[in-house]
C-alpha positions as CSV (number, residue, x, y, z in Angstrom):
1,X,30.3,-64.5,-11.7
2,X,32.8,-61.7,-11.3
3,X,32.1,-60.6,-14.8
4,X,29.0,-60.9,-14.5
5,X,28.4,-58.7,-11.6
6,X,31.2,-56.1,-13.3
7,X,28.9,-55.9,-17.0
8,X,25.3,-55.4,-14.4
9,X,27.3,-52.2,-12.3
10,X,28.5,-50.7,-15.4
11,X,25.2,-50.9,-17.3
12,X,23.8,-49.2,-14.1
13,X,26.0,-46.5,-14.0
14,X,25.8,-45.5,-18.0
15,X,22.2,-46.0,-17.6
16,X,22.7,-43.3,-14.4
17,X,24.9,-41.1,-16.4
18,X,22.4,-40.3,-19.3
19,X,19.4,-39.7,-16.8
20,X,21.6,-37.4,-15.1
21,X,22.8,-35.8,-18.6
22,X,19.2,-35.6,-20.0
23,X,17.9,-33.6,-16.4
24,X,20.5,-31.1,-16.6
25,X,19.3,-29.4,-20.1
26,X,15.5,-29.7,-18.4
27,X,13.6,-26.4,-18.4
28,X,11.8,-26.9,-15.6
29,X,14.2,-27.5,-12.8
30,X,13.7,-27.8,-8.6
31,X,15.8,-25.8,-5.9
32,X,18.2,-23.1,-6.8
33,X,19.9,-21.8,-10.1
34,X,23.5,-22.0,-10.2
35,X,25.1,-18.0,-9.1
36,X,21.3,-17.4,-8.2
37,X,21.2,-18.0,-4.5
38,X,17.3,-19.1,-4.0
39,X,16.6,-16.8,-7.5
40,X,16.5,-13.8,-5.9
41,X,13.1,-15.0,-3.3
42,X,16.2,-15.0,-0.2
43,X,15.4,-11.0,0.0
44,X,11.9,-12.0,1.6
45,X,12.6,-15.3,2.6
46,X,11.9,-18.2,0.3
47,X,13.7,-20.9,-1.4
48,X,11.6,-22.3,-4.8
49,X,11.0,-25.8,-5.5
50,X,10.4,-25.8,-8.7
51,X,11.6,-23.4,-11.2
52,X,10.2,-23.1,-14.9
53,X,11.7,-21.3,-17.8
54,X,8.7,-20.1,-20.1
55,X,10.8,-19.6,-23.3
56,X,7.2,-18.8,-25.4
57,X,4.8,-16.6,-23.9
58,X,1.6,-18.6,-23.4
59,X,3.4,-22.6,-23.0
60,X,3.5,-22.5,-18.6
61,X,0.5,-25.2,-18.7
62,X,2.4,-27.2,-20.9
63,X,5.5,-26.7,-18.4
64,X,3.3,-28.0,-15.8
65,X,1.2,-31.0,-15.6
66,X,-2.5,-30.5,-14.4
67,X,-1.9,-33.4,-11.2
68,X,1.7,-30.8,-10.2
69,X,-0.4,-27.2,-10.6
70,X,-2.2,-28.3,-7.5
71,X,0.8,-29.6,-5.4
72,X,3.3,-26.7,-5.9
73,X,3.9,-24.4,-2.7
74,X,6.7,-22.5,-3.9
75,X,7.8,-21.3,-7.3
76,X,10.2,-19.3,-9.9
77,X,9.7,-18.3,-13.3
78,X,11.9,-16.9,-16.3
79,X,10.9,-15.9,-19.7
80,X,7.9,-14.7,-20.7
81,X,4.6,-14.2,-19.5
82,X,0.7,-13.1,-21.3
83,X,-3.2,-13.8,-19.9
84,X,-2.6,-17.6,-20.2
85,X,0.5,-18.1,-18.3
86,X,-1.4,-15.8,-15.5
87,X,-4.6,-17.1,-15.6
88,X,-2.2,-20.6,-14.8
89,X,-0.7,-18.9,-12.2
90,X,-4.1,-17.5,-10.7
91,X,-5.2,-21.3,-10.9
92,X,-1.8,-22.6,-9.1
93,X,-3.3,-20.1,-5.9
94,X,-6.4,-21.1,-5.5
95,X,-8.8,-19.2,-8.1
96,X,-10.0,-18.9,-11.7
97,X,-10.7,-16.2,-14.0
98,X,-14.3,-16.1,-12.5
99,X,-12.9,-16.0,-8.9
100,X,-14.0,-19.5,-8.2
101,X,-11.9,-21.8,-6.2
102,X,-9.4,-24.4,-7.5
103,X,-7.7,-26.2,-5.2
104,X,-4.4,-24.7,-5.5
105,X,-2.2,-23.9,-2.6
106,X,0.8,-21.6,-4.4
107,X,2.0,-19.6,-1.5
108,X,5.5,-18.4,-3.1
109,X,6.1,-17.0,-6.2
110,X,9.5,-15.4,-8.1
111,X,8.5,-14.1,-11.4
112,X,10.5,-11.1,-10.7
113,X,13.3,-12.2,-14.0
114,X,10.1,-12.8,-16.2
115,X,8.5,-9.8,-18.6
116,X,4.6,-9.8,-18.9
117,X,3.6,-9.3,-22.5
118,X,0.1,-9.0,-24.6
119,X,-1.9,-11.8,-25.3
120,X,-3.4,-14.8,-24.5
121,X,-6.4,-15.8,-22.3
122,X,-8.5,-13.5,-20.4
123,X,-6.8,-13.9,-16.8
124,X,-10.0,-12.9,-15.0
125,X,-13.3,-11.6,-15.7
126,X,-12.0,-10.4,-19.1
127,X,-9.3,-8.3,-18.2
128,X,-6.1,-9.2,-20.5
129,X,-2.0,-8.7,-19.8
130,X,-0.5,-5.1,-21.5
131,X,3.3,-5.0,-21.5
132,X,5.2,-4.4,-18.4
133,X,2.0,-4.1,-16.4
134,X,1.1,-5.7,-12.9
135,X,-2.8,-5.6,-14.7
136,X,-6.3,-4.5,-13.2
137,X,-7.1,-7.4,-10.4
138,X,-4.2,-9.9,-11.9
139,X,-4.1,-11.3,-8.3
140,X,-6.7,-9.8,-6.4
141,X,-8.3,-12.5,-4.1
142,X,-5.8,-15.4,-3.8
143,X,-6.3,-17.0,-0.9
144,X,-3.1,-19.0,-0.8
145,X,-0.4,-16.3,-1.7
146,X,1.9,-15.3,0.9
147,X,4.9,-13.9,-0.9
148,X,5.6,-12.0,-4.6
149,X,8.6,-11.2,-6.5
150,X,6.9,-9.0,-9.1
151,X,9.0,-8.5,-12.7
152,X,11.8,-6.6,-12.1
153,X,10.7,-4.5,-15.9
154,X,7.2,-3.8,-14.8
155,X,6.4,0.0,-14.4
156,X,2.8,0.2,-13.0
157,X,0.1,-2.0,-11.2
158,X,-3.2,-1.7,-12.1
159,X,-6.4,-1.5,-9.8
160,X,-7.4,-4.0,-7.6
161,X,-4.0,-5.9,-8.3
162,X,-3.6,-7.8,-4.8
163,X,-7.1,-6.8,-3.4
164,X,-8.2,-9.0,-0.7
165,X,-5.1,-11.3,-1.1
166,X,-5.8,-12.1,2.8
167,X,-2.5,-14.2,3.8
168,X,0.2,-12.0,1.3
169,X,2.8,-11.0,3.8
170,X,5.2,-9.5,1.6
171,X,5.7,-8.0,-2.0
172,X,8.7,-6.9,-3.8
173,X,7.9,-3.8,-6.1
174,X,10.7,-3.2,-8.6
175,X,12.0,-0.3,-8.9
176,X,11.0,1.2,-11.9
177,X,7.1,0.9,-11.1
178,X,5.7,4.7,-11.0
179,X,2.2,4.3,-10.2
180,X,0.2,1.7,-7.6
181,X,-3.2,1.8,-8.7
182,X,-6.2,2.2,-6.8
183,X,-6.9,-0.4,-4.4
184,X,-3.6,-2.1,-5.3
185,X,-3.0,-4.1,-2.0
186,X,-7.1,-3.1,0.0
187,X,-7.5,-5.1,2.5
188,X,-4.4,-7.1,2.5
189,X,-4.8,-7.8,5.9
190,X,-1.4,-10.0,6.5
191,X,0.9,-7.9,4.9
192,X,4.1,-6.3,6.9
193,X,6.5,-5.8,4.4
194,X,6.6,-3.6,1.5
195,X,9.4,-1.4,0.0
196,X,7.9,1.6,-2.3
197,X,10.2,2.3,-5.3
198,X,12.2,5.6,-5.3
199,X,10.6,6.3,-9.1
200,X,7.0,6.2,-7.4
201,X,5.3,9.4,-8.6
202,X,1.5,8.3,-7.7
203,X,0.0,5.9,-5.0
204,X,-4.0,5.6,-6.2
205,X,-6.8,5.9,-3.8
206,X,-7.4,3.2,-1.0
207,X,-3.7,1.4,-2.3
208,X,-3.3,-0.1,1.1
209,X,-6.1,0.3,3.0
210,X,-7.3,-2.2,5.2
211,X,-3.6,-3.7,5.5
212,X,-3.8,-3.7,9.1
213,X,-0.5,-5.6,9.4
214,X,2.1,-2.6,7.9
215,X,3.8,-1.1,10.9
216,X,6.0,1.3,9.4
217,X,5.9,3.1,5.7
218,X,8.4,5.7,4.0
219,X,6.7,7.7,1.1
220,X,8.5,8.5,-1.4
221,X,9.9,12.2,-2.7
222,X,8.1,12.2,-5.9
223,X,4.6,11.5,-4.4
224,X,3.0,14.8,-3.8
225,X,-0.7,14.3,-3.0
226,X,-1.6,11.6,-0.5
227,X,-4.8,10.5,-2.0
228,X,-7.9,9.3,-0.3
229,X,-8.2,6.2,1.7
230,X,-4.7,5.7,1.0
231,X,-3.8,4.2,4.6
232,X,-7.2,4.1,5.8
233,X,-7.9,1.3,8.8
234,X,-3.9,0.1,8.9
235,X,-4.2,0.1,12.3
236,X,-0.4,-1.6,13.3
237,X,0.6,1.6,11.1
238,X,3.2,3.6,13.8
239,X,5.7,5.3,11.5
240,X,5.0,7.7,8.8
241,X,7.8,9.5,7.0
242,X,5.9,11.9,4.6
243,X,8.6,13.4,1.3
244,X,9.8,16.9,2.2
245,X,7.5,18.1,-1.4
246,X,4.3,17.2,-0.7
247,X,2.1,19.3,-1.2
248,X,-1.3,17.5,0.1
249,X,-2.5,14.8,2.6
250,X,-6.2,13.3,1.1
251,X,-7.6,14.3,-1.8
252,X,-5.9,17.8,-3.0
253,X,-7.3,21.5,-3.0
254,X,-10.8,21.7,-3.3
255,X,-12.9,25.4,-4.0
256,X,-15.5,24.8,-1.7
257,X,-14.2,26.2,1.9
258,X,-16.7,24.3,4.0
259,X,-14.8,20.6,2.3
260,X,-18.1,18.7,1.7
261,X,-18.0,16.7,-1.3
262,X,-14.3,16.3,-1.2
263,X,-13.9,12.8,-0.1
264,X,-16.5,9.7,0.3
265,X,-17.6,9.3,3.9
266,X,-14.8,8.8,6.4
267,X,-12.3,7.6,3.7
268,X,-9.7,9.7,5.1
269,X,-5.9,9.5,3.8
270,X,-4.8,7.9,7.2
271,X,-8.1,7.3,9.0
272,X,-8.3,5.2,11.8
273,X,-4.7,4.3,11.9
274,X,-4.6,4.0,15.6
275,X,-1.3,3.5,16.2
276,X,0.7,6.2,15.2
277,X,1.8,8.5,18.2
278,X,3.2,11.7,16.4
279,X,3.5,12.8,12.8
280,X,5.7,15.2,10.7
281,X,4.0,17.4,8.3
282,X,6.4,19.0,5.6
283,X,6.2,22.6,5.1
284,X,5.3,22.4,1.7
285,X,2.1,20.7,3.0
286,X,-1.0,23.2,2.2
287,X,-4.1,21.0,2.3
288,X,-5.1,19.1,5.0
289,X,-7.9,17.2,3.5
290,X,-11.9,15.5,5.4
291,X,-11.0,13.2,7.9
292,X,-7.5,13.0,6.7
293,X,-6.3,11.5,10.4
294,X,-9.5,10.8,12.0
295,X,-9.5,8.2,14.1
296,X,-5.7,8.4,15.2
297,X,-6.6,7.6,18.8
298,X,-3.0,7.4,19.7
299,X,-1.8,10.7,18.0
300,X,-0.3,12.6,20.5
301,X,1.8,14.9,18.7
302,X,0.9,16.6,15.4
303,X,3.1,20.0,14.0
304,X,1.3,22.0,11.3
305,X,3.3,23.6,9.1
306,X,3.7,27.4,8.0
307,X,2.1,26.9,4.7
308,X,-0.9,25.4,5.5
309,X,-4.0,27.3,4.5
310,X,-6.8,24.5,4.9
311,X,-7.8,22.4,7.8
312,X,-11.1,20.2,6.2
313,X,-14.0,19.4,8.0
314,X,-12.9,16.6,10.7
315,X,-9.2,16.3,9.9
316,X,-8.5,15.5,13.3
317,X,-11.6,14.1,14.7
318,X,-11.8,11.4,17.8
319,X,-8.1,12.0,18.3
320,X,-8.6,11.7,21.8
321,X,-4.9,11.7,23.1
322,X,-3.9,14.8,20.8
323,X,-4.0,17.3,24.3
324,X,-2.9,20.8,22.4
325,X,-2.2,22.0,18.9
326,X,-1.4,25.2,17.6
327,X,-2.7,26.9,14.3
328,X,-0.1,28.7,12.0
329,X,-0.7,31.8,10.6
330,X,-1.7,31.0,7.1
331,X,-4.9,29.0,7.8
332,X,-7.2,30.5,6.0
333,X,-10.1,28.1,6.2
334,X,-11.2,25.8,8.8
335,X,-14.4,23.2,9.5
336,X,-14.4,21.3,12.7
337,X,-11.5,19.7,12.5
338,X,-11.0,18.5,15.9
339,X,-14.8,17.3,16.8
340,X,-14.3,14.4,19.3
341,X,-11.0,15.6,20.6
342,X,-10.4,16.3,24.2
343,X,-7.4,18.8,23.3
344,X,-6.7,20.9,26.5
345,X,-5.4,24.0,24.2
346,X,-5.8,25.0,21.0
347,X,-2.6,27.8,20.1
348,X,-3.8,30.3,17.1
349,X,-1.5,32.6,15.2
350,X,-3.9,34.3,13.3
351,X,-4.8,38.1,14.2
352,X,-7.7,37.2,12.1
353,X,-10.4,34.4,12.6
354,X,-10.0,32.2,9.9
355,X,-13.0,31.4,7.9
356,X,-15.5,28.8,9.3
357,X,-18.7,27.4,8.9
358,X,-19.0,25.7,11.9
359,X,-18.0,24.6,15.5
360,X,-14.3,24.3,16.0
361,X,-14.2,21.7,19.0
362,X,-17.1,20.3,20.7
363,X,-15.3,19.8,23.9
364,X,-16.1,21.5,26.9
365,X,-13.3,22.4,28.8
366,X,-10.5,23.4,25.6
367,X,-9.1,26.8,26.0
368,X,-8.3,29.1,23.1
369,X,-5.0,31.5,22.4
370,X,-5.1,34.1,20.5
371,X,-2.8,36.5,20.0
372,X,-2.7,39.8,21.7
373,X,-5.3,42.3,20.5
374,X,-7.4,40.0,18.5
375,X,-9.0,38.0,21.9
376,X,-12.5,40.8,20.1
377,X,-12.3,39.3,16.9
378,X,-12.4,35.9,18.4
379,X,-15.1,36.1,21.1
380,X,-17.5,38.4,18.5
381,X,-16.7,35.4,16.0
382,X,-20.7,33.2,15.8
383,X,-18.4,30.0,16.0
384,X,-14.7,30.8,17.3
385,X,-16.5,32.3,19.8
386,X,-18.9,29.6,21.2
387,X,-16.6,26.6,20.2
388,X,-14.3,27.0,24.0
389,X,-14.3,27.0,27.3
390,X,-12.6,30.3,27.6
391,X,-10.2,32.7,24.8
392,X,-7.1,34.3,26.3
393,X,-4.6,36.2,24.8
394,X,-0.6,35.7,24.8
395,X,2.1,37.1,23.1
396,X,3.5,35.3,20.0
């Protein structure tokens, strides 16, 4: 009976032994990688539970069983990546390649140790994978994602990459990514947490607008035009730190004095970010572009610097706590930029009126200085002159 028993334990523990010998050389493996930590998702807070090498570009669904690509909340990938493997991933979060839903609740994903390649399936609406690009709308509207690891050899993101991705909290950019397309994260209205690469030498139109979550952003040096839209409506948005070079906050220099035509209705660089109190403008700023801070109903301290020589039509409208300002000499053109304000003084260094084509201020009570011996030039002005409550002179 003792024998017996001995032979039955001993089958069970070779039979335990080779299930346990076979696993370990598995590709497709759950919690952490040896050295790896939680594969590098610890950074923002995520441990995977599965993790998939994809040797072959193209072979993740076969990594995967159809019944699991539903089921999986948190994930890490090696290897590499084309259309198919995306499209996959797309499904794993809760859409197709025509936006329709799926079922899949992927809220976590590492692929930051895979490289995307050319390839494969159309991931959505015919848009295919290029190398080393976060593609055109490649995760644009999945509803389930709440973290991303993007490849650590990626270099760009295309439009509409993460648009309307309503429950991302946080994305990892690698550092060698030099542009963010237009619309890149719109309307990403959960996210807090992004780091923008040192390399970053162009941040497209309406990148992160909408993302009402952001509280804090530091541009990078190399970025010298603030495009349209950029930060419009992130309205948790409280710290700015602009890059000592840039040159100008909207949409760039544009001919036409009077600024119509520059940028599509309010779609201001940082319109309606109510939160942000005060605001640094580098000297090397020379453009202040339409509606570039309209809308900052908390802005309560702005300095212009030296070099500026335009202030675009309502750059500063319905900034109602903004209560004085002052003009530096090198303005050269200006067009209502601070319509809706309730500014109690507005500080001019100007001997000569800069040029305008319309009302300066439509508030009733804002006083006007001007420097001594120009308070002539201003009054006989058609709209520096009718725009205050009263012009005085001081000494600069």
């Amino acid at each position: 009976m003792t024998i017996k028993r001995f032979m039955i334990c001993l089958s069970l523990a070779i039979a335990t032994m080779g299930f346990t010998a076979c696993n370990s050389g598995d590709d497709d493996e759950p919690g952490n990688i040896p050295g790896q930590g939680n594969g590098q998702g610890g950074n923002i807070g995520f441990t995977p539970e599965r993790i998939v090498d994809v040797s072959q570009a193209g072979t993740l669904p076969e990594k995967i069983s159809e019944v699991d690509m539903y089921k999986i909340k948190s994930l890490r990938l090696t290897g590499v990546l084309n259309g198919t493997d995306i499209l996959f991933l797309r499904k794993m979060a809760g859409r197709d390649e025509q936006g329709y839903a799926t079922g899949g609740i992927l809220e976590n994903l590492d692929i930051s140790d895979t490289k995307i390649v050319s390839g494969g399936e159309a991931y959505y609406q015919g848009y295919k994978t290029n190398y080393d690009e976060i593609g055109d709308y490649m995760f644009c509207e999945l509803p389930s994602l709440k973290i991303v690891l993007l490849p650590n050899e990626a270099t760009e993101t295309g439009t509409h990459a993460f648009y309307n991705c309503a429950n991302l909290t946080s994305v990892k950019i690698p550092e060698k990514i030099t542009n963010i397309g237009d619309y890149t994260f719109n309307n990403c209205y959960s996210l807090t947490s992004i780091n923008l690469p040192k390399a970053l030498t162009d941040i497209g139109e309406d990148a992160f607008s909408g993302c009402s979550s952001i509280v804090s952003i530091t541009i990078p040096e190399h970025i010298k035009y603030i495009k349209q839209g950029t930060f419009k409506d992130c309205t948790s948005l409280a710290s700015v730190i602009l890059p000592e070079n840039l040159k100008s906050i909207a949409s760039g220099s544009h001919p036409n004095p009077d600024g119509y035509g520059e940028v599509d209705g309010y779609n201001g660089a940082f319109t309606n970010c109510k939160s942000i109190k005060e605001i640094n403008i580098p000297n090397s700023v020379t453009n202040i572009g339409s509606f570039a801070f309209m809308g900052c109903s908390a802005l309560e301290s702005i300095k212009l610097p030296d070099g500026i020589i335009w202030l675009r039509k309502a750059c500063f409208k319905d900034c109602y706590n903004l209560k004085s300002i002052t003009i530096p000499q090198g303005v050269r053109y200006i067009l209502a930029p601070f319509i809706g304000c309730k500014l109690n003084s507005v500080y001019i260094k100007n001997s000569t009126p800069p040029y305008t084509r319309a009302k300066i201020i439509d508030c009733e009570s804002t006083i006007l200085y001007v420097p001594r011996g120009s308070l002539d030039k201003y009054k006989n002005d058609k709209y520096w002159g009718t725009s205050f409550a009263d012009i005085l002179e001081y000494d600069l």
